[in-house]
C-alpha positions as CSV (number, residue, x, y, z in Angstrom):
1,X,141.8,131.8,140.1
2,X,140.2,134.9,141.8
3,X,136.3,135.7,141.4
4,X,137.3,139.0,140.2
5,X,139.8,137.3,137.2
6,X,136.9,135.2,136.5
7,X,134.4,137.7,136.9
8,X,136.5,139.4,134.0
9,X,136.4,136.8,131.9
10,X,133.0,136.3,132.1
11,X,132.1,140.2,131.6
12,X,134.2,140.3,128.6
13,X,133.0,137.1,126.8
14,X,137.2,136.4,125.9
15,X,136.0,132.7,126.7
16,X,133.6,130.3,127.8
17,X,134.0,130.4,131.9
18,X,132.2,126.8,132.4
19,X,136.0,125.6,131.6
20,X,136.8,126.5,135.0
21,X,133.9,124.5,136.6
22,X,133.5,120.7,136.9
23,X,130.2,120.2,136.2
24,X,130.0,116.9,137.2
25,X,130.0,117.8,140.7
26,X,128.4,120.7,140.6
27,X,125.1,120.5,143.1
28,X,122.7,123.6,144.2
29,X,121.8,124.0,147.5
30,X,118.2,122.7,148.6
31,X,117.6,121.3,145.6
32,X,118.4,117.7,146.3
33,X,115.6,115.5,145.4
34,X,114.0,113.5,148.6
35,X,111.1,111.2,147.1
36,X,108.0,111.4,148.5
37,X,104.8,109.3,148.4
38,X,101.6,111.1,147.9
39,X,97.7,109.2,147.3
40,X,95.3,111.0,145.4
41,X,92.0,109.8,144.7
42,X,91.1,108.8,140.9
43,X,90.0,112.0,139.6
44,X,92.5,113.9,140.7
45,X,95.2,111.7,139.3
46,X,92.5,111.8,136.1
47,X,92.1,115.7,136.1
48,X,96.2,116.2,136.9
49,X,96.8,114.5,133.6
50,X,94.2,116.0,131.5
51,X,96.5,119.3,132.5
52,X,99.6,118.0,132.1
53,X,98.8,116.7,128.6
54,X,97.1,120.3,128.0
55,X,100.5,122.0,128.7
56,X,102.8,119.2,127.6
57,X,104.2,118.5,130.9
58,X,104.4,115.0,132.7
59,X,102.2,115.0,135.4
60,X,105.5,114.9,138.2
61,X,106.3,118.3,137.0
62,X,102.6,119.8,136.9
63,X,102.7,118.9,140.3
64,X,106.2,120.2,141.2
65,X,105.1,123.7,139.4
66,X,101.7,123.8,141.3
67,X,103.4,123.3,144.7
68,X,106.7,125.6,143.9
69,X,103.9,128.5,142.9
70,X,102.1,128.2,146.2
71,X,104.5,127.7,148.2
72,X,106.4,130.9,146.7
73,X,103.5,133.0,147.1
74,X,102.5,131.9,150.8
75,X,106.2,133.0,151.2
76,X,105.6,136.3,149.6
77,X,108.6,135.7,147.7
């Protein structure tokens, strides 16, 4: 199929375009997760998950949003 047929489809809402994807495969670019180690002393860890538990986040992804926002900004995108 053509990006313009499914571009149609997908414009007109005539049905659902994911059936046309395998999703299973699917991946984003530079999104892949590389594990990294990080120490931080015991009030940080302390403080990061009195936040965390404030905004209902695990403390992973308080960490993942405070580093994405900074690093976006520095960027100035």
């Amino acid at each position: 199929m053509k990006a313009h047929d499914l571009d149609k489809k997908f414009d007109n809402n005539k049905e659902d375009v994911l059936d046309h994807f395998d999703l299973d495969t699917a991946t984003r670019p530079n999104r892949e997760a590389k594990r990294v180690n990080v120490d931080f002393p015991s009030w940080m860890v302390e403080s990061l998950d009195k936040e965390a538990q404030r905004l209902g986040v695990t403390r992973q992804s308080l960490i993942k949003l405070w580093l994405a926002d900074r690093l976006e900004h520095r960027s100035g995108a």
